[in-house]
C-alpha positions in Angstrom: 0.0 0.0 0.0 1.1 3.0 -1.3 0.3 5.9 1.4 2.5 9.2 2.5 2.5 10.4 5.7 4.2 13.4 5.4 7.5 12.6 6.2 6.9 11.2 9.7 8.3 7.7 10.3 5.4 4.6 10.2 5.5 2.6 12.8 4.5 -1.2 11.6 2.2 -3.4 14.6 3.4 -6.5 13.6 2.5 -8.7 17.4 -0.2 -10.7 18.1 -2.7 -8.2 20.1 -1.2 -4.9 18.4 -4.4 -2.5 17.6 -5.4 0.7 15.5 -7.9 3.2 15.7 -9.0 5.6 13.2 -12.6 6.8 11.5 -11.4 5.0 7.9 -9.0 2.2 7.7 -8.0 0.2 4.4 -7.4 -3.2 4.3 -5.3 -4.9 1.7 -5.8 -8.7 1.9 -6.0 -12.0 0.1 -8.3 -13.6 1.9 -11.8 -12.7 4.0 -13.5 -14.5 6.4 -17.6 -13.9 6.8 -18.3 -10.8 9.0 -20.0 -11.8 12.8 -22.4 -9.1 14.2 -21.0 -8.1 17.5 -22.1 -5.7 20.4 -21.2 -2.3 20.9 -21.6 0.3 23.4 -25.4 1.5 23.9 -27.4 -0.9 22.4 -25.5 -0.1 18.6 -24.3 -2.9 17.1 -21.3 -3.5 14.6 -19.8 -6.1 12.4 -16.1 -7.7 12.7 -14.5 -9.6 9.7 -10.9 -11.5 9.5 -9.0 -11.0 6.3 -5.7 -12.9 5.5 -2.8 -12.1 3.7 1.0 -13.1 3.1 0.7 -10.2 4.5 -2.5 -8.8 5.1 -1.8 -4.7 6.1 -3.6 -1.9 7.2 -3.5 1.4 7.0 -5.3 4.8 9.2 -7.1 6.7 6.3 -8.8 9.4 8.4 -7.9 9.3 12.1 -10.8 9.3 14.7 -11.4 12.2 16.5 -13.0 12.2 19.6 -16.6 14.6 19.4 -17.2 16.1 22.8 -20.0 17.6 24.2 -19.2 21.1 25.6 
């Protein structure tokens, strides 16, 4: 995957249990398992797939940013 990130070093998860977070993230895989409906917070619900690769990556596309209430 082919992404800039303005000249700032990339950090690569690469251990079992390593997580991101962000509003948009791409997936480049060979391989995807069915999605399973899973449980969020408040009664909203959300799906969670498993892709495979040799390897599979990932990549932030917009980060999350937090919406408070003030």
């Amino acid at each position: 995957m082919n992404h800039t990130n303005d000249n700032k070093e990339i950090h690569v998860l690469m251990e079992a249990g390593d997580k991101i977070r962000g509003e948009r993230i791409i997936c480049q895989y060979r391989k995807e398992r069915n999605a399973v409906l899973v449980h969020l917070t408040g009664g909203h619900k959300g799906l969670r797939k498993v892709v495979e690769g040799l390897p599979a990556e990932a990549v932030i596309d917009r980060v999350w940013r937090f919406k408070s209430s003030h």
